[in-house]
Each structure stands twice: as C-alpha cells, then as structure tokens.
C-alpha positions in Angstrom: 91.5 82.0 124.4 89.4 85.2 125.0 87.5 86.9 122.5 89.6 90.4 122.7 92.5 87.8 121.6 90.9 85.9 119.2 89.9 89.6 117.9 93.2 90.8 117.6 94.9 87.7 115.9 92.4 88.2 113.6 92.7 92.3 112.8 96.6 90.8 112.7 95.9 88.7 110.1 93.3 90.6 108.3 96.6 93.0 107.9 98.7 90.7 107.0 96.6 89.5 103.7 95.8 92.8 102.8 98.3 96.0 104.1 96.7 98.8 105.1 97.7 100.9 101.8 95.8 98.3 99.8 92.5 97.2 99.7 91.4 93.8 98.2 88.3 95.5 96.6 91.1 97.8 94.9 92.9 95.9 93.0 94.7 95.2 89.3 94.9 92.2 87.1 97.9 91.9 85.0 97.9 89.3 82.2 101.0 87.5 80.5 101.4 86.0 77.5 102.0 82.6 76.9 105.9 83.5 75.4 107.4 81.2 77.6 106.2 77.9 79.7 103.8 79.0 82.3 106.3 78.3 85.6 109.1 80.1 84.7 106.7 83.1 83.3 105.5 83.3 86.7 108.5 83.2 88.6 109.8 86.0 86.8 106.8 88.5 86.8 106.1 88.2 91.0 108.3 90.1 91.7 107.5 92.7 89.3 104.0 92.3 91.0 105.0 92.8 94.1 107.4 96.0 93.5 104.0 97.7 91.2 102.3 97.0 94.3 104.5 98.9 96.6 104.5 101.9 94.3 100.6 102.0 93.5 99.1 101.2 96.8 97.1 98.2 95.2 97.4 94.7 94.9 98.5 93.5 91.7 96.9 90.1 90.6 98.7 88.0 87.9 97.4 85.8 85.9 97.7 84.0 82.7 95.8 82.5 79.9 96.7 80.0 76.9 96.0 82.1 74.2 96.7 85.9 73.2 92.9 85.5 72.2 92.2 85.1 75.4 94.1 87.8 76.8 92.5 90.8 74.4 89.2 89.5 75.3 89.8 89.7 78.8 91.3 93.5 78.0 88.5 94.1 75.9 86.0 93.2 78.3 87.5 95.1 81.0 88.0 92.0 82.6 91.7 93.0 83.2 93.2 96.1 83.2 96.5 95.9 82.0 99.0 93.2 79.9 102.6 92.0 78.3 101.7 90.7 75.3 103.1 89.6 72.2 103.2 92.6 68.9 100.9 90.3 66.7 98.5 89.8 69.7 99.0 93.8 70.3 98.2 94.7 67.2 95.2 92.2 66.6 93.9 93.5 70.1 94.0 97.3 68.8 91.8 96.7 65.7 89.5 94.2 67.3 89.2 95.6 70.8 90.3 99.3 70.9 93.9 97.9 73.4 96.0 100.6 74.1 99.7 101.3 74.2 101.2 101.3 77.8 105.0 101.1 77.5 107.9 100.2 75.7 110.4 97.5 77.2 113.7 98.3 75.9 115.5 94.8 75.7 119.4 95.0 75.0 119.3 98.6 73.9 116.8 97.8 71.8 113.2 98.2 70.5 112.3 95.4 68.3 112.5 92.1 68.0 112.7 89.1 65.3 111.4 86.1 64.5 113.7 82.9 63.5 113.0 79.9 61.9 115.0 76.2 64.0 115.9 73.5 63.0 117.8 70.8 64.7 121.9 71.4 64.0 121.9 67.6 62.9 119.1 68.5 59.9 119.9 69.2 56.1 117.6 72.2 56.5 119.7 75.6 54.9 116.9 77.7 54.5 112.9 77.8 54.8 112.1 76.0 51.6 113.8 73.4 52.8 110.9 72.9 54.9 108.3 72.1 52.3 106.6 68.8 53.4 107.8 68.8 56.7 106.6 69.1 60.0 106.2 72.4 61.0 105.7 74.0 64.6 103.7 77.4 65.3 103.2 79.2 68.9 100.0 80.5 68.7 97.7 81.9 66.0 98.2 85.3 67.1 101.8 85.2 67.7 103.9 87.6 65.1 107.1 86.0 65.3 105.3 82.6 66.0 102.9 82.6 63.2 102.0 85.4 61.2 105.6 86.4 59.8 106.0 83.2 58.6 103.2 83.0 56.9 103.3 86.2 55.3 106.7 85.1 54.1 105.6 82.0 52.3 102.6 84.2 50.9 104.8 86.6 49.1 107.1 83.5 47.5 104.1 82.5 45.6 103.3 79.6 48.1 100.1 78.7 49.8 101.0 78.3 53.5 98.2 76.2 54.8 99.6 73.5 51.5 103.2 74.2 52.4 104.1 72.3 54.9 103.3 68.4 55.7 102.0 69.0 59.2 101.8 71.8 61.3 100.8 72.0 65.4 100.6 75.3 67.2 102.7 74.8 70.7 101.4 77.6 72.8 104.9 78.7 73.5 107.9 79.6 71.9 110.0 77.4 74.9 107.5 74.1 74.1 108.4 74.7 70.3 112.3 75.2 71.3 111.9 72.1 73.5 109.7 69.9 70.1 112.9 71.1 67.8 115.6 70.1 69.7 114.1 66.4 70.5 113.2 66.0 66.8 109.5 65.9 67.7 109.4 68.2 64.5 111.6 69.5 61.9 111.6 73.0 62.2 109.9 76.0 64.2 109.4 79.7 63.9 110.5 81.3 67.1 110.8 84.7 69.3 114.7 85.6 69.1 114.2 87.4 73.0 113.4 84.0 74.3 115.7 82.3 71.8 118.5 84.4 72.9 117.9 84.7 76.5 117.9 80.5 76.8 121.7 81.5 74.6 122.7 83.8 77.5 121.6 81.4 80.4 123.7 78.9 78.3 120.7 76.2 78.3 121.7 72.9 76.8 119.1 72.9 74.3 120.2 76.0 72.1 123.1 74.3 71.2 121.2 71.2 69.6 119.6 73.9 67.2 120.1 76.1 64.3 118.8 78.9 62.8 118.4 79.1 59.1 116.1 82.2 58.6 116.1 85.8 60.2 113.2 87.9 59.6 114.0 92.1 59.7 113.3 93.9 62.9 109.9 94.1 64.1 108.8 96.3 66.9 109.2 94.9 70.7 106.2 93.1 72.3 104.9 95.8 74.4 102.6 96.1 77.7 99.2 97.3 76.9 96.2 98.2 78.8 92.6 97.8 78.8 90.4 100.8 76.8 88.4 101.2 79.4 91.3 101.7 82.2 90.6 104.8 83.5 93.2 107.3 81.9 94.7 108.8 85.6 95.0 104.9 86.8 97.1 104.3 83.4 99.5 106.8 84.1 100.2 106.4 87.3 101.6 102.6 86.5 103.2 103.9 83.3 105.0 106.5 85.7 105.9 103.2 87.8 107.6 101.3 84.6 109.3 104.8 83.4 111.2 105.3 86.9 112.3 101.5 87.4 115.7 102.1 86.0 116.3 105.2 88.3 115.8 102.6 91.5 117.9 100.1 93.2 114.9 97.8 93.9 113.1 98.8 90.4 116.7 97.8 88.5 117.9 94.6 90.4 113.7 93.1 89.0 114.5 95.0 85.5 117.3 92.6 84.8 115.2 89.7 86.3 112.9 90.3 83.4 115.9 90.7 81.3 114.7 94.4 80.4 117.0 97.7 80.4 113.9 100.1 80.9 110.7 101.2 79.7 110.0 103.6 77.6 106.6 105.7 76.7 104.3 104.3 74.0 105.4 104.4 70.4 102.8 103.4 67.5 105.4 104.0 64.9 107.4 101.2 65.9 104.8 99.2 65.0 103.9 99.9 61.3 106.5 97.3 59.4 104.3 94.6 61.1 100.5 96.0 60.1 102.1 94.6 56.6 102.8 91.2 58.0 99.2 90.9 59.4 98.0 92.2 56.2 99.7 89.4 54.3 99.1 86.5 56.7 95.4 86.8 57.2 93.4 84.6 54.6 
C-alpha cells in the first residue's frame, strides 16, 4: 500500500472516532447514579449521549460510579462536569460541594417522587414496625428514598434505627434490593417508587412477588446537576438541549426511552420537605 493511502485511511479513520464538530480534547463527562443495575443504566443513557452530542458539538462521555459519594466528589472536583443523581445525593452534594441545579425531569406529569418500603407478598409484614429484628436492605448511604427517609421515619417514632433492625446491608441499587426482596434473601427493603413502578409498567415478573406496606409523602424528583465549577455559558447551552427535547422527534422517541415526559428548569423549592429528612437521619 502507498503512503498517500495509508495516509488517507488514516485521516478516514481519524474522522470516524472523532467528527469534525467534535474534538476529543473538548469533551463532557456525565455521571449516573447507581439507581438501577449498571447494564441496563447504560443501555438507556447512550443514546441520550449520543443525541447531547449532536446538539453540543462535543463528545459526551458516560460513566458511572458505585456510590453517590463518589459521584459529588467527582462534581466537586471538577472531575466531571455534569450528573443524574439521586435527591439525597443532590442535596448532600450542594452543602458539601457547592453542586448545582441543572434540570428537572418531569416523570409521569410529575415532579417528585417516593420512597416505599417491600416486602415479599408471601410475608406477615403490614406495616414498618413489623420489621423490627429483621433483615433490612438499604441502597446506598446517600440514597433519600434508599436510606435517609427511612431512617428519619424510625427517628421520629421514638426508635434508634441503627438498633431497629436485626441486620441491615446496603445493595448499591434499588433493582439489587428489588431482586434480595423477592428471593427472600431479606425481609424487607426501602425502595425508589420510579424504578419500582417502571419494573410494574414493563410487567417484570418480580413486582408481582412483592408488596408494599409503607408510602412515604412526595419528595422532590432526582434531578441532573452539574459541577460548580462548569463554566456558566457551557451549563446553559446543555440545559437549552434538555428543555427543547420534547419539541423534537429524535429528542422525544430517547425521552420515553428514559421514561421522562420533559425537562424542566431548576427548582430549589421542590426540594425543601427533604432538607427535613436529612436533618433527621444524620446522627
């Protein structure tokens, strides 16, 4: 082969790895959360990727990490630059690393979210102090309707959470503690209703080995967040992105993908019911 060739098959593949409207030096990391198991997380953020790409010009890098921990940090660090997390990781983010409001999913024509407690259908269990010296399952330390709610629930009954239960593990998803509750691996979980319900809606098998005994009032949705030092014009020209979705053919057919009606611009007061919860969970 002569060198002009083997010059231009590699200018040809130079563009194929990085289009001309994007430069690899250029480019964004967007983190998830662990809400879900880490394969099907992935398969339903690429394309969401991809189509953020498009529309800024730069590549769009996701990756994910086992803790919400981990993900402020990164945020904090400017190590990333923008993020879906959960609202108890949010809001432990803002006070401990200055994370800031991007946008709003709107899930089922709604803002907010809850948390309920499992149990497997086959169990006595009616209600959470049922519970008490049994095996208990949390998502992550961070997580609101994983964790802290639950928590901040047992603390205003008068009981001492880390004595109320027999044995508690923390999952590092809402799916794995789904999954733990349903095989009897433990006798009850508290849980994200959007993932709860979305496994309802795709009919999995496993829902209907469960019950719910306890739902908590309506807490503001998990929203995306960026980085405090993300330069101000870069964050509003992906919030622009997420608030035209809806309005395009492509931008709606990976909207309800995600399961998400739209986005909407940042809203702190959505937010304040839970700033109780924290208040009440943390020892």
């Amino acid at each position: 082969m002569s060198v002009l060739k083997k010059l231009v098959r590699y200018l040809l593949l130079l563009f194929c790895l990085f289009p001309l409207n994007l430069r690899a030096d250029d480019s964004l990391i967007f983190l998830i959360s662990p809400m879900t198991s880490p394969v099907s997380t992935l398969s339903k953020f690429y394309p969401f990727a991809k189509y953020l790409e498009n529309r800024l010009g730069k590549k769009v890098i996701i990756k994910q990490r086992k803790t919400y921990e981990e993900i402020n940090k990164l945020l904090g660090e400017n190590k990333a630059h923008f993020a879906y997390i959960c609202t108890g990781g949010y809001l432990t983010g803002r006070k401990k690393y200055n994370l800031e409001l991007l946008a709003i999913p709107v899930i089922n024509n709604k803002k907010s979210y809850q948390a309920y407690v499992i149990v497997h259908k086959e169990s006595p269990y009616e209600k959470v102090e049922d519970l008490k010296n049994k095996t208990f399952l949390f998502t992550d330390p961070l997580s609101l309707t994983g964790n802290l709610y639950i928590k901040a629930y047992l603390k205003e009954r008068g009981y001492a959470p880390e004595k109320f239960f027999k044995k508690t593990y923390f999952t590092g998803s809402h799916e794995k503690s789904i999954e733990a509750v349903s095989k009897k691996l433990a006798d009850g979980a508290s849980i994200d209703s959007l993932v709860y319900e979305e496994m309802l809606s795709k009919k999995d098998p496993i829902i209907k080995t469960l019950k719910i005994i306890h739902t908590s009032q309506e807490f503001g949705i998990p929203p995306f967040v960026v980085s405090p030092s993300l330069n101000p014009i870069e964050k509003q020209r992906i919030l622009k992105v997420l608030l035209k979705m809806h309005e395009d053919p492509e931008g709606q057919k990976i909207l309800k993908h995600l399961g998400i009606d739209r986005f909407e611009p940042p809203d702190h007061t959505l937010y304040a019911k839970t700033l109780k919860i924290l208040k009440l969970s943390t020892p």
